[in-house]
C-alpha positions as CSV (number, residue, x, y, z in Angstrom):
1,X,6.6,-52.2,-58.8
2,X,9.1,-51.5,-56.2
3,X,12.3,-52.8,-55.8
4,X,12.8,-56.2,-53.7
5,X,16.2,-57.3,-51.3
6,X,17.8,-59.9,-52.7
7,X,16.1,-61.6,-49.2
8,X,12.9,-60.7,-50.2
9,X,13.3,-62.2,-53.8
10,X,14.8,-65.4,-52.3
11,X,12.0,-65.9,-50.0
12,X,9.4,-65.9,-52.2
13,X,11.5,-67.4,-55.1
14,X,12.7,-70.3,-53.0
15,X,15.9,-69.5,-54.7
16,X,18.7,-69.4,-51.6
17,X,20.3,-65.7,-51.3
18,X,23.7,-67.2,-51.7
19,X,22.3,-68.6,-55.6
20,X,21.0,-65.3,-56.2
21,X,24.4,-63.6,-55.1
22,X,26.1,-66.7,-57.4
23,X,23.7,-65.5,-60.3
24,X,24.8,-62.1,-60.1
25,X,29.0,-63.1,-60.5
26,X,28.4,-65.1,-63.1
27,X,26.2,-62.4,-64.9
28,X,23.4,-64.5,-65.3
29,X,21.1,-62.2,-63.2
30,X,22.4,-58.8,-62.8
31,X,20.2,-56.8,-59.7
32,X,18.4,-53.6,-60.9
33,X,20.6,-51.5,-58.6
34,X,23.3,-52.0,-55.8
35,X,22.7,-49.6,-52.7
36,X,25.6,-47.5,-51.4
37,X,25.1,-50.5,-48.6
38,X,25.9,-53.1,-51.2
39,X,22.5,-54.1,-51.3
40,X,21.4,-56.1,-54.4
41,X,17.5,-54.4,-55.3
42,X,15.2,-56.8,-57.8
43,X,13.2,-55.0,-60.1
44,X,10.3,-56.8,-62.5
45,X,12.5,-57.4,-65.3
46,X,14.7,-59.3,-63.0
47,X,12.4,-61.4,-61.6
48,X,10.8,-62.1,-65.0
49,X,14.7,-63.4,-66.0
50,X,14.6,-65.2,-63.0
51,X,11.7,-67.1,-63.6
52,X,13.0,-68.3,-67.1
53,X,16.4,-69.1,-65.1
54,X,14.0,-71.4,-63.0
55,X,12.2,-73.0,-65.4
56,X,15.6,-73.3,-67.9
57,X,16.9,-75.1,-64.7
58,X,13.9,-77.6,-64.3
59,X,14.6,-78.6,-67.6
60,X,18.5,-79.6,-66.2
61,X,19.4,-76.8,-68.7
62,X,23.1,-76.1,-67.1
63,X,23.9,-72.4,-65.9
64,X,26.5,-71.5,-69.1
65,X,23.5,-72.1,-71.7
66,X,20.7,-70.6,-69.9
67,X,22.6,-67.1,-70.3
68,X,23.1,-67.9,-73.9
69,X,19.7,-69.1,-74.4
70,X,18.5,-65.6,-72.5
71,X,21.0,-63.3,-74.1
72,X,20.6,-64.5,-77.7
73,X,19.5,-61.4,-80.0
74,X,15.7,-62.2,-80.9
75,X,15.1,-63.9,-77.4
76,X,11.5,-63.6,-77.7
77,X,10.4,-64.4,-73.5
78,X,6.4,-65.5,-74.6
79,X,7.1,-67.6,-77.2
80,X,9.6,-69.3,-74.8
81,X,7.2,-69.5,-72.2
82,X,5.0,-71.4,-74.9
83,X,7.0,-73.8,-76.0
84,X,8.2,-74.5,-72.2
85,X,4.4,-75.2,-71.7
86,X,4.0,-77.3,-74.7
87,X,7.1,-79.8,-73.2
88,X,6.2,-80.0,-69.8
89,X,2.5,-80.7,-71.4
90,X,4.5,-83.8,-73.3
């Protein structure tokens, strides 16, 4: 996969730039790569993290514990995928 703008991943994210740039000071989603032009690039894995940031978020999970929730050794991303499903299925 090639490497998106931070644009790019807001646009089809519907995640404004200036959350994505907010993401990226508080650590919560670091970019792949920052150009020499200061250009934040979005690999896969980032935009796998970001979905769980998004759906963490629908669930009015706030910011501080979604990075705890993410970084936690043993973070297992499927299994957290299924038990999202299983609650919005509730």
């Amino acid at each position: 996969m090639k490497l998106l703008t931070v644009k790019q991943v807001a646009k089809i994210s519907g995640v404004s730039i200036r959350a994505l740039h907010h993401y990226d000071d508080i650590g919560l989603l670091k970019p792949a790569l920052t150009g020499r032009n200061r250009y934040r690039y979005y690999g896969q894995e980032e935009l796998l993290r970001l979905q769980q940031i998004l759906i963490h978020r629908e669930l009015d999970i706030p910011l501080s514990e979604i990075a705890g929730i993410l970084d936690a050794p043993g973070f297992d991303r499927l299994a957290t995928l299924q038990q999202q499903r299983q609650r919005l299925e509730a």
